[in-house]
C-alpha positions in Angstrom: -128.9 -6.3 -147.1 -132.5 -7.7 -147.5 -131.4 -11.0 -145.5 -130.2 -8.4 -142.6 -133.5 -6.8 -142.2 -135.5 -9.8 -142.8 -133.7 -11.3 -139.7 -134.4 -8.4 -138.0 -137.6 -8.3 -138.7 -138.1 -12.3 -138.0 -137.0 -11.5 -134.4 -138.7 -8.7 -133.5 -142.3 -10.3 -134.7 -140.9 -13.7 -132.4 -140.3 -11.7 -129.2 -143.7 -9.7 -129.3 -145.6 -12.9 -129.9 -142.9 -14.2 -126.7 -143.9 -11.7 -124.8 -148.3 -11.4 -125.2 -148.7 -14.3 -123.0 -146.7 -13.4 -120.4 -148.9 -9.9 -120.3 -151.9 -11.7 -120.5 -151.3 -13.9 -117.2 -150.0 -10.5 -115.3 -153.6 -9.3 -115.8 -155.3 -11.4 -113.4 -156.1 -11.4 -109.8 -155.9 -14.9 -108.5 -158.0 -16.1 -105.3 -157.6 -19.2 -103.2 -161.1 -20.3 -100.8 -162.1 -23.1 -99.0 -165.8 -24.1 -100.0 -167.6 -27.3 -98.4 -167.7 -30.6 -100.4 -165.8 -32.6 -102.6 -164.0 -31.7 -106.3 -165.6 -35.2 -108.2 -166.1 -34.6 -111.9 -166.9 -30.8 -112.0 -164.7 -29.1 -109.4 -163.9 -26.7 -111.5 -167.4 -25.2 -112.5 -168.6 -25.9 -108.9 -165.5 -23.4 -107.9 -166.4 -20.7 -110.2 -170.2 -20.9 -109.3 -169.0 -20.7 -105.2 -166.7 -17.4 -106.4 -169.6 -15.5 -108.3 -171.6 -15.2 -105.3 -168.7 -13.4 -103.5 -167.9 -11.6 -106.8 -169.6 -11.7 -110.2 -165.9 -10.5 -111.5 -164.6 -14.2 -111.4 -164.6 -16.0 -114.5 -161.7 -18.5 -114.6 -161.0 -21.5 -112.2 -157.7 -23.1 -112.6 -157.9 -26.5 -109.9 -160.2 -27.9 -107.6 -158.5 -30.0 -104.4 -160.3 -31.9 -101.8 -159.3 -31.9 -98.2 -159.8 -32.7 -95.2 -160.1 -30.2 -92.6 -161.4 -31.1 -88.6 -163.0 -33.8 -90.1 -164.7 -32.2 -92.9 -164.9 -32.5 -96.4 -163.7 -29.2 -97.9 -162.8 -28.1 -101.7 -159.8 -25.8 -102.2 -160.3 -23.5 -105.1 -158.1 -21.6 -107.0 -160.2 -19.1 -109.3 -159.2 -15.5 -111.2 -160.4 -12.6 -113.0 -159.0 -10.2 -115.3 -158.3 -6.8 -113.9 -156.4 -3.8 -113.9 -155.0 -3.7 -110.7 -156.0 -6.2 -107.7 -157.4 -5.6 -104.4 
């Protein structure tokens, strides 16, 4: 009987710890922009700096990518925040 509940009990703690990251990501508004210039060594932080000044709410950058757009040198970023609900 103990070895039944312990099971139990073994997969109930696994599937809530399972399951908290998947929450986690589903409470965050992700944003894609175009800023000028190139990625180079601190994409990332240039991204997030470019997406505070169009909201202060911003606080995570996931990639940087350079392109080429009309002949200009452009970085893609793709930056998030946490949230209830998105815009």
């Amino acid at each position: 009987m103990k070895s039944h509940i312990l099971f139990i009990f073994s997969c109930v703690i696994l599937l809530l710890v399972l399951s908290y990251p998947e929450e986690a990501k589903a409470n965050r508004c992700h944003r894609t922009a175009y800023f000028p210039g190139r990625c180079e060594d601190v994409g990332r932080t240039s991204c997030l700096m470019d997406f505070k000044t169009l909201d202060p709410r911003f606080d995570q950058c996931s990639r940087c990518e350079n392109h080429k757009i009309n002949g200009k040198q452009e970085r893609r970023c793709h930056c998030s925040f946490a949230a209830k609900s998105c815009f």
